[in-house]
N, C-alpha and C positions, 0 to 999 in steps of 0.2 A: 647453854642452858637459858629458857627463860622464865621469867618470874613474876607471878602479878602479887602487888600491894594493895590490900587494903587497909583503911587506916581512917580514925575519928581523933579529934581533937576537941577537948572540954574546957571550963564549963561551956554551955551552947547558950545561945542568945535566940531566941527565937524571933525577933524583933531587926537586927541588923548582924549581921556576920564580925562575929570578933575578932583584935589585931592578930590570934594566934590561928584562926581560921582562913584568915586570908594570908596568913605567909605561908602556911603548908600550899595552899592554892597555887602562891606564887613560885615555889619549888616545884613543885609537881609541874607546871604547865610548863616553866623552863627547862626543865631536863628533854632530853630527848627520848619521851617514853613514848610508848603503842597504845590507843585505848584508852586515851584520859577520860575519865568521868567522874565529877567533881558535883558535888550535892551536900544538900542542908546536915543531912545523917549519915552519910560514910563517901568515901572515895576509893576509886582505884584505878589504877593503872599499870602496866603491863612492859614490858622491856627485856633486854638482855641482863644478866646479871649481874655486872658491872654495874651500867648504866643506874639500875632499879636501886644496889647498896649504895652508894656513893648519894642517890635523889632519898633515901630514906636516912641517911647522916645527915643531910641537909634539914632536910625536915624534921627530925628532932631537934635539932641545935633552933636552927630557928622558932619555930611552935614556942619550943619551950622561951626562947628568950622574948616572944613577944606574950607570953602571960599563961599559955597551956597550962593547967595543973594536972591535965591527965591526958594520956596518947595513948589509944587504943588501938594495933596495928599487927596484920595478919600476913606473912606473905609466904606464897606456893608458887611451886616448882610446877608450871604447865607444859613446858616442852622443851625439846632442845632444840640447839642451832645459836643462832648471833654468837654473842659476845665467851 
């Protein structure tokens, strides 16, 4: 099965990218996902199943420990195959 994530992280700076905005960035971009795209108002990215839960554990734990107070975060089932 695979699965694309979307997901925002608050409050937003609109001025320079906050410490909980760029550790999601930095989980996202190290996992091994399909399709990263990463912007000022949402992101997503795309992967096997595994891969995609395991980078969105990551991403809460982190987000939230570098100051998130709010995770906004959508993910669907696009097809099967991989993981």
């Amino acid at each position: 099965m695979r699965l694309r994530v979307e997901f925002t992280t608050e409050p937003f700076d609109l001025d320079e990218a906050p410490a909980h905005a760029l550790a999601a960035r930095e989980v996202i971009e190290a996992a091994e996902l399909d399709a990263v795209d990463v912007g000022p108002f949402g992101n997503t990215a795309e992967g096997g199943v595994d891969t995609v839960l395991t980078a969105v554990d990551a991403l809460l734990r982190k987000s939230l420990e570098a100051g998130a107070t709010r995770i906004s975060l959508q993910v669907n089932v696009v097809g099967e195959g991989g993981e």
